[in-house]
N, C-alpha and C positions, 0 to 999 in steps of 0.2 A: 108378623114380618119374619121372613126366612134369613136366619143370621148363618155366615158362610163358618163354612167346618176347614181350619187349617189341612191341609196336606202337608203333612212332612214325610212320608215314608212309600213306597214304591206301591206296596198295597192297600193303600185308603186310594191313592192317584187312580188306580184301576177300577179300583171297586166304584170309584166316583164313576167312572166312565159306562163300567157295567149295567149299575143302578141308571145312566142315562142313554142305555138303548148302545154304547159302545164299546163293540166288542168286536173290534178290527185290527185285528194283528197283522202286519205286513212282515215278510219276511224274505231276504234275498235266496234268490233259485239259483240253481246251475247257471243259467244265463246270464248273470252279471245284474239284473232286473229285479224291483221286487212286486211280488204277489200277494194278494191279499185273497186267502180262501174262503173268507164270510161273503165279499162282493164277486167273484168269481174273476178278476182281472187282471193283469199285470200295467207297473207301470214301469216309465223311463223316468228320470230325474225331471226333467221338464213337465210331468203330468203331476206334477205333485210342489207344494209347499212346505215348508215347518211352520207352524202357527204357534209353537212352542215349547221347549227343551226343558227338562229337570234334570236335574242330577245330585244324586244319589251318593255318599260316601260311605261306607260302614266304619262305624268306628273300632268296631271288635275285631269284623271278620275282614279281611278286603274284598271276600268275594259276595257281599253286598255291597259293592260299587256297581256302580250303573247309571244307565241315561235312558231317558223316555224323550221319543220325539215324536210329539202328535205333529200328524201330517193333515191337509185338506186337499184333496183331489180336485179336478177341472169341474167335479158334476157337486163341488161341495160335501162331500160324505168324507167321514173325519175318521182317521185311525191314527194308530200310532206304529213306531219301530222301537225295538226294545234292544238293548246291548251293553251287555257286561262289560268292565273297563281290562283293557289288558290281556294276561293271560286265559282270563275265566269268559272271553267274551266267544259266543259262538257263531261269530262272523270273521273268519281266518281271512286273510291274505287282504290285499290293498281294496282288492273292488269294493266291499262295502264301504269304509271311507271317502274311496273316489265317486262313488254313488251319494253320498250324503253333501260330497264338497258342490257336487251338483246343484241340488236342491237347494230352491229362491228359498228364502229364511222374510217368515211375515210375523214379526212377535206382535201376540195378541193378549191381553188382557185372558187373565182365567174366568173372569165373567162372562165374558162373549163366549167363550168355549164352552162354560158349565152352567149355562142360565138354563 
């Protein structure tokens, strides 16, 4: 029997996702939209879910703070968005926020995501 490996830190969370075939970074363009360059598409806030959020505090450094939000698309295929809190984050100005305040929130179980 496969016993599950805690996640506590931003790269075991990925490496999980890598070791399961996910390797979908979405990140916002010029356009206000964001794109995922593994699936070749852009989305709007309505073509996309949160299935569910981490976050990440550093206790040493601040600028390991962070959030990971694995998203699920209309066709089912699961990425995530990445973003530093604050100063250190490389999503400047409102639209990424007003892009995220968009997006339906489906919290799911890390088993349904990582089976």
């Amino acid at each position: 029997m496969e016993h599950p490996i805690e996640m506590n830190t931003l790269s075991q969370i990925l490496e999980k996702l890598r070791l399961k075939g996910i390797d979908n970074e979405l990140k916002m363009t010029d356009h206000g939209k964001m794109q995922s360059k593994e699936l070749n598409r852009i989305y709007a806030p309505e073509d996309l879910d949160i299935i569910k959020t981490y976050r990440f505090e550093g206790m040493s450094d601040p600028a390991d703070s962070s959030v990971l939000y694995m998203v699920e698309d209309t066709d089912k295929n699961i990425g995530y968005i990445l973003d530093a809190y604050g100063a250190y984050s490389d999503n400047d100005g409102a639209a990424f926020a007003d892009f995220l305040k968009k997006i339906n929130t489906v919290d799911r179980d890390e088993q349904e995501i990582f089976h």
